[in-house]
C-alpha positions in Angstrom: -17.1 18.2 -3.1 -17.1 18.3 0.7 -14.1 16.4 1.9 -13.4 15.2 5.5 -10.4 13.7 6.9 -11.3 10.9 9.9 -8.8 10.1 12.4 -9.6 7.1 14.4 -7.4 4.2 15.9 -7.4 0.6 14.5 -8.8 -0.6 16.9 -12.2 -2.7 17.9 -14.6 0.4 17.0 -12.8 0.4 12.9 -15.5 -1.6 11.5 -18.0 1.2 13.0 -15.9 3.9 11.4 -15.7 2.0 8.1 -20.0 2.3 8.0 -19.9 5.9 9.1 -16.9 6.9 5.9 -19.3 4.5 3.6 -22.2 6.3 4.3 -20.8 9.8 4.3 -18.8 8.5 1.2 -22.8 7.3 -0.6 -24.3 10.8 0.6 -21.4 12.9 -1.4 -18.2 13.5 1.0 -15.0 12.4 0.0 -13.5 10.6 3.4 -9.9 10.5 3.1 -9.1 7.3 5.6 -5.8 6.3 5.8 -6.6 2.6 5.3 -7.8 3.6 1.5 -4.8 6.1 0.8 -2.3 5.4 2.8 0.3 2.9 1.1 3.9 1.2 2.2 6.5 3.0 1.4 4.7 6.5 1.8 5.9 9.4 3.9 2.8 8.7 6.0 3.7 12.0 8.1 3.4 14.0 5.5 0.5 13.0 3.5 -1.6 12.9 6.6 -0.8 16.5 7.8 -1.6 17.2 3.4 -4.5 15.9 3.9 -5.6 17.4 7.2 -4.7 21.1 5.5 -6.5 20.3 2.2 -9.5 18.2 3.5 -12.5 20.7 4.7 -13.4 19.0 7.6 -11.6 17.0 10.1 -13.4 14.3 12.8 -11.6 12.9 16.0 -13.1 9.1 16.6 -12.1 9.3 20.5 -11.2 5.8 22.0 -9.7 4.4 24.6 -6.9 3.6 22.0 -7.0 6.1 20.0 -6.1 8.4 22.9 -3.3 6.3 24.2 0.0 7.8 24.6 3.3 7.5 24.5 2.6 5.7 20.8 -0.3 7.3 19.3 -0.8 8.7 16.5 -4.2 10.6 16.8 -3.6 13.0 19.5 -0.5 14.4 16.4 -2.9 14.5 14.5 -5.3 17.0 16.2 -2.1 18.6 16.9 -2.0 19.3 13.4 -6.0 20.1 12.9 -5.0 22.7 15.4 -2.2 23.8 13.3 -4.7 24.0 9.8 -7.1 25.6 11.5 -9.7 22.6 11.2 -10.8 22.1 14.7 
């Protein structure tokens, strides 16, 4: 199965993402999407940089938020596509 990983911010442009993952999701990719396997209590760090090394594929949803820095989490994560090899 193709798999992608989608980082994105929650933000104003999520419920855009959400149609892009459902589409993707109806045409055969698995999308991991932190919203659907992501849960409290999780060592969120470390099942998102799992999932960035075992997904196939990994999309960047740039926003204005998403970018934003010093507390962002997105930019880390293309840190660690970089890492994987994935970008």
């Amino acid at each position: 199965m193709n798999t992608i990983f989608f980082s994105y911010g929650h933000d104003e442009h999520k419920e855009f993402i959400i149609k892009i993952k459902d589409y993707l999701n109806k045409n055969g990719f698995d999308v991991f999407f932190d919203s659907d396997k992501l849960r409290a209590g999780d060592d969120w760090e470390h099942k998102l940089e799992v999932a960035i090394d075992t997904n196939q594929k990994f999309i960047f949803f740039i926003t204005p938020h998403s970018a934003r820095r010093p507390d962002g989490y997105c930019l880390n994560e293309i840190a660690m596509a970089l890492v994987h090899k994935k970008m």
